[in-house]
TIFI-652340 format. One line per field, with one value per residue (C-alpha): residue number from 1; x, y, z. Coordinates in steps of 0.25 Angstrom, whole numbers, plus 2048, in hexadecimal, padded with zeros to 3 digits. Last residue first. Example, Ala and Ser with C-alpha at 12.3 -4.5 7.8 and 13.67 -1.06 7.14 Angstrom:
2
num	[2 | 1]
xx	[837 | 831]
yy	[7FC | 7EE]
zz	[81D | 81F]
This chain:
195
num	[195 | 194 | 193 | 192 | 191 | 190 | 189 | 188 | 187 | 186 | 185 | 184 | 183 | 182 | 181 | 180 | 179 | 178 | 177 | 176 | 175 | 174 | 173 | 172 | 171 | 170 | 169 | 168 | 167 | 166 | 165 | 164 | 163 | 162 | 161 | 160 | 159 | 158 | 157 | 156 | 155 | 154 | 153 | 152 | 151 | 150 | 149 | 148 | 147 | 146 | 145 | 144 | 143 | 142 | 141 | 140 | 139 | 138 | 137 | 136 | 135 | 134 | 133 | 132 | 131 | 130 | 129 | 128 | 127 | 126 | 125 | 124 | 123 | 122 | 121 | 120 | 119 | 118 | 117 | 116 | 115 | 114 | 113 | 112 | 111 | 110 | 109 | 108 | 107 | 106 | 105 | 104 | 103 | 102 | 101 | 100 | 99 | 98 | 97 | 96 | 95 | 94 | 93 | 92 | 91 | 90 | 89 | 88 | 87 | 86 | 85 | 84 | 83 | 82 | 81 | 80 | 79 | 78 | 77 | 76 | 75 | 74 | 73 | 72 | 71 | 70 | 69 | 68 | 67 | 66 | 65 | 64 | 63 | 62 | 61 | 60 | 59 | 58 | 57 | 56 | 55 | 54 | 53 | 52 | 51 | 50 | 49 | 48 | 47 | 46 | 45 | 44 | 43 | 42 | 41 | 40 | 39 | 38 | 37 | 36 | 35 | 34 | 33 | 32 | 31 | 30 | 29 | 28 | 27 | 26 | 25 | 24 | 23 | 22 | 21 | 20 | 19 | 18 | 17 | 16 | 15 | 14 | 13 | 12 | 11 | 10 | 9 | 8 | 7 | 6 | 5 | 4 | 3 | 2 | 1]
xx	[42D | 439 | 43E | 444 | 44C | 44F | 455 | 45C | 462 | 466 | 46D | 477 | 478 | 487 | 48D | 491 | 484 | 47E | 482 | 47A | 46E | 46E | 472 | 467 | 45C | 45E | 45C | 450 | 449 | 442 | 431 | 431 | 438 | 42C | 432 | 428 | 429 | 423 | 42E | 428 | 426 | 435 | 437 | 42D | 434 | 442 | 43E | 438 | 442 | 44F | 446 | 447 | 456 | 459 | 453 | 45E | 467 | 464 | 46C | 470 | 475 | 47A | 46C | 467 | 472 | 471 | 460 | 462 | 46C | 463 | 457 | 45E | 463 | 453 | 44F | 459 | 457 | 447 | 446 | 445 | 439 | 439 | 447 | 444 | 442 | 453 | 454 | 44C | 457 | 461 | 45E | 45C | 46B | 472 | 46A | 46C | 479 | 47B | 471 | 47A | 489 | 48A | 482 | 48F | 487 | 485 | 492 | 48C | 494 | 487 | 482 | 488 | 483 | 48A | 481 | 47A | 46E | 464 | 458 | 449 | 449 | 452 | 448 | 448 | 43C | 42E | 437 | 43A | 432 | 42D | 43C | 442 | 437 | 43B | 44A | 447 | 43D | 449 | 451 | 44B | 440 | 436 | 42D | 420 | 421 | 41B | 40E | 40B | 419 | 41C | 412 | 419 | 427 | 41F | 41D | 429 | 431 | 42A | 42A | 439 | 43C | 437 | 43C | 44A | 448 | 447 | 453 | 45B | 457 | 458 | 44A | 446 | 43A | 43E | 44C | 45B | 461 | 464 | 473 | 476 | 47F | 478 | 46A | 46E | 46F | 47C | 484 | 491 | 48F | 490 | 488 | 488 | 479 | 472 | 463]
yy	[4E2 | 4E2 | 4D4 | 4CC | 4D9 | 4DB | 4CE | 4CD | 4DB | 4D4 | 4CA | 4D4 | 4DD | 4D8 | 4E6 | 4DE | 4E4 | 4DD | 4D1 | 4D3 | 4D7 | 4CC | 4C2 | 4CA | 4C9 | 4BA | 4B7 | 4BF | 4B8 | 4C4 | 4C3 | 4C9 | 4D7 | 4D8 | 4E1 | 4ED | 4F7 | 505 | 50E | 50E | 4FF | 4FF | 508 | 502 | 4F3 | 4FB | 500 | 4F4 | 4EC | 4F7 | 4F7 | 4EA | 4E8 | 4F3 | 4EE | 4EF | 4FA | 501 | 50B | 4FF | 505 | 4FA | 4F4 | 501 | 501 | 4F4 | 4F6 | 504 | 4FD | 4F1 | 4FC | 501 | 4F7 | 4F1 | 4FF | 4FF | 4F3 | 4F5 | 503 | 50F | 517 | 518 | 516 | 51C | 529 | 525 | 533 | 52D | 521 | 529 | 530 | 523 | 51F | 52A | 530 | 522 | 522 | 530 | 52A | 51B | 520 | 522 | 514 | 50D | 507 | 4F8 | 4EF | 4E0 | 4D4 | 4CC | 4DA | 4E5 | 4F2 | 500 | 506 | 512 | 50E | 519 | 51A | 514 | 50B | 50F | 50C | 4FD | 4F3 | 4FA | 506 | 4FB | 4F9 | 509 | 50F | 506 | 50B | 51B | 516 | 515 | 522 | 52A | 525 | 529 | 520 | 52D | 528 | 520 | 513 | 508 | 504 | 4F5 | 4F0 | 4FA | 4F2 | 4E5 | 4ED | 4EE | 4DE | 4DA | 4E3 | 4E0 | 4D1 | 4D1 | 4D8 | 4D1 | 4C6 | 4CC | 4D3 | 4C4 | 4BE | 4C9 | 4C9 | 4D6 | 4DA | 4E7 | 4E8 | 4F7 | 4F2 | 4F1 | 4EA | 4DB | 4D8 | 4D5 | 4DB | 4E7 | 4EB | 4ED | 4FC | 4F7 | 504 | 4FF | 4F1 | 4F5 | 4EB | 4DF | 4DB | 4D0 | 4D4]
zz	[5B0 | 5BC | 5BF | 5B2 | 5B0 | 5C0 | 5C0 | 5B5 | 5B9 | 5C7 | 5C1 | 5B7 | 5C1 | 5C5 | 5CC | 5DA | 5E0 | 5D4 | 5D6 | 5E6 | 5E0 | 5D7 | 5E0 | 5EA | 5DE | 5DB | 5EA | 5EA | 5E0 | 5D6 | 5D8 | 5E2 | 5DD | 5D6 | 5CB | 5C2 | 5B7 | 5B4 | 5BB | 5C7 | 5C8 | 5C7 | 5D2 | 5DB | 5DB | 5DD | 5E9 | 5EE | 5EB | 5F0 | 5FE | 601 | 5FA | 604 | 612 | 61B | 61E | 611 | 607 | 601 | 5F5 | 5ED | 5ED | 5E7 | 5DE | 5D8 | 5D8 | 5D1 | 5C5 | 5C4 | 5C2 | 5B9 | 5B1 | 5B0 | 5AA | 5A1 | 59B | 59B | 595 | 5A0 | 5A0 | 5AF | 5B5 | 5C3 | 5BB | 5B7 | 5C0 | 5CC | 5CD | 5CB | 5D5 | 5DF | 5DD | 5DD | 5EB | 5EF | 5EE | 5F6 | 600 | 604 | 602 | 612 | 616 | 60C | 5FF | 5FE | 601 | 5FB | 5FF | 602 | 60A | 60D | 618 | 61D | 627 | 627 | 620 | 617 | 61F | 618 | 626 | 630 | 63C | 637 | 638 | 633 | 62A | 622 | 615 | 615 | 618 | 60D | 602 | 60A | 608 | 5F9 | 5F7 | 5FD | 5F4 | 5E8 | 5E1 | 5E1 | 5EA | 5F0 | 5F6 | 5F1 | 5F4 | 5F1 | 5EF | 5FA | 603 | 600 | 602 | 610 | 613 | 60F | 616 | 625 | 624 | 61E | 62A | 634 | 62E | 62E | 63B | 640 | 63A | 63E | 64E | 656 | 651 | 658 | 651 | 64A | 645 | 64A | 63F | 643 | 641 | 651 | 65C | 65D | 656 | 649 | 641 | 63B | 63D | 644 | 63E | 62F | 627 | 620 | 61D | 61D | 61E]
């Protein structure tokens, strides 16, 4: 979790920084492990049976929907509230679908970047990661959901990640350089990930 958000719109229970959720779970540190339970377990099942679609929006809040839908009641929704984290000022609730629209056709008009040589390939899927992190459109949950998304994008277009087997330290500083406009580490990244 750790996020900054907008107080007025939250969706916490009163007086605390717990998202209201499904258990009634009032207390951070045990949502978080509930959570971390829940989610690891079905984007586990979606390594196995991915979710069918056409890589469009609607086929990325349905991946969310699937992984959350067992804790929060606004799982696979759009968020209302505005949210930051480590200095990071993702996409105002209002800018979320217009974005996405950009975004995600683009995405189907590249053919997911089938076909594409290995450069390019690698700079584009940099490019959709920096502005699907950008975007945010999530109250909780998006780098879950940007994996496993991305994990059955490139195995759509004939290549493979196991985002296991990248150090997550090392992916949220490059992750968070390239919210500043540095890719250069998160490029590495991917380039010595996806085979």
């Amino acid at each position: 979790m750790g996020y900054s958000i907008d107080p007025i719109s939250a969706d916490c229970y009163k007086g605390t920084t717990c998202l209201i959720n499904k258990f009634g779970i009032k207390d951070e540190k045990k949502l978080s492990q509930m959570e971390t339970l829940i989610t690891t377990a079905k984007c586990k099942e979606l390594e196995v049976n991915p979710i069918d679609g056409d890589f469009g929006f609607e086929h990325y809040k349905a991946i969310h929907k699937y992984i959350f839908e067992d804790l929060y009641d606004w799982a696979g929704k759009v968020r209302t509230a505005s949210i930051s984290k480590k200095g990071t000022i993702f996409t105002l609730p209002e800018s979320i679908e217009p974005l996405a629209d950009r975004i995600f056709t683009g995405l189907q008009k590249e053919n997911c970047y089938i076909g594409y040589d290995n450069n390019q390939y690698i700079e584009s899927i940099v490019d959709f990661y920096c502005r699907t992190n950008m975007l945010h459109p999530f109250r909780e949950g998006n780098g879950r959901t940007q994996r496993v998304f991305l994990t059955q994008l490139i195995r759509h277009s004939g290549h493979d990640i196991n985002f296991s087997t990248i150090d997550t330290d090392e992916l949220m500083i490059a992750t968070i350089q390239s919210a500043n406009g540095i890719v250069d580490y998160l490029r590495n990244l991917f380039r010595e990930s996806i085979i």
